[in-house]
C-alpha positions in Angstrom: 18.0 0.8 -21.0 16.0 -2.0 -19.0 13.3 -0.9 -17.2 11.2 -3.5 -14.5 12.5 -6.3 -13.0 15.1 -9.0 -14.3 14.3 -11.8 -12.0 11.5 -14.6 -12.3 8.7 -13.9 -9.8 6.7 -16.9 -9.3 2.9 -16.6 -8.8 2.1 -18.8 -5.5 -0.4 -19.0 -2.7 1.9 -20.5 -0.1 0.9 -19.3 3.6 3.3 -18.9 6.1 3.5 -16.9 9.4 4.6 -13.7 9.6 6.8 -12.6 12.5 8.1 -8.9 13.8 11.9 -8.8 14.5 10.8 -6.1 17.4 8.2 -7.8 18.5 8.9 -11.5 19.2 5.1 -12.1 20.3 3.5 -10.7 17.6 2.6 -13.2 14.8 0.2 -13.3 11.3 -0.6 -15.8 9.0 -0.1 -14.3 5.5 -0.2 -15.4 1.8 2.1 -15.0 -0.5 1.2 -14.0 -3.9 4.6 -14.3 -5.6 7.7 -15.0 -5.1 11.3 -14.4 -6.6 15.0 -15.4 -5.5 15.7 -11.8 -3.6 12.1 -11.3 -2.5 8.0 -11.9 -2.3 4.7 -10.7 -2.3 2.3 -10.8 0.3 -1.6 -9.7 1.8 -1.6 -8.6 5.3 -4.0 -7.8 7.7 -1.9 -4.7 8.5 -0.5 -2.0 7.5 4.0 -2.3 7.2 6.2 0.7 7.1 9.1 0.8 4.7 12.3 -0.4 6.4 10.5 -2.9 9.0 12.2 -6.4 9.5 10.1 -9.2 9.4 10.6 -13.0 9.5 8.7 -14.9 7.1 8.7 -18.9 8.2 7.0 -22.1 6.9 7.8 -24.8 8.8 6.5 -27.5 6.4 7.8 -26.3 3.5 11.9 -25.8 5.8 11.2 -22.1 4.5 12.8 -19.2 6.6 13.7 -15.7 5.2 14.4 -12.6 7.2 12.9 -9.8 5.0 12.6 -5.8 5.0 9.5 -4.3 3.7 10.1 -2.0 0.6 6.1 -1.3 0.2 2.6 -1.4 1.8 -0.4 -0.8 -0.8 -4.0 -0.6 0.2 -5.3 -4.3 -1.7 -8.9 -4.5 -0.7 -10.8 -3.5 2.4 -8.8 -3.9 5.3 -6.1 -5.6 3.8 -2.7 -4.3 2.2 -0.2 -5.8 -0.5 3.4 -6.0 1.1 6.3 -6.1 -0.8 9.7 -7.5 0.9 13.1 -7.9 -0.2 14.9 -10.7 1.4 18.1 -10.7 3.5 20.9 -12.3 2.7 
């Protein structure tokens, strides 16, 4: 029986902004801290319920994913690791 994941996450420290599918004018600038095919990694300012849609967008890099959080951890003071699955 496998246990864990079977994809290749990839470590990274790409930034890109952070959008709320509900809330159109609300926008943060997160880091990612790894990355797979199906989904990512990131430190927010704030705190993300399971089951929210986010947009995650870099402009640059022609990077847009909309995303559903799976998991908010407290990371360090005032900040939380987020953990997204992508949308297909």
């Amino acid at each position: 029986m496998q246990t864990g994941r079977t994809e290749h996450r990839m470590s990274t420290n790409a930034v890109v902004s952070l959008e709320v599918v509900e809330e159109p004018a609300f926008n943060e600038t997160v880091v990612f801290v790894n990355i797979s095919e199906h989904g990512a990694r990131f430190i927010s300012r704030h705190r993300w319920a399971a089951g929210k849609r986010l947009i995650l967008r870099d402009p640059m890099a022609n990077f847009r994913a909309a995303a559903e959080v799976i998991y908010c951890a407290p990371h360090s003071s005032r900040r939380f690791a987020v953990g997204v699955k992508f949308n297909n």
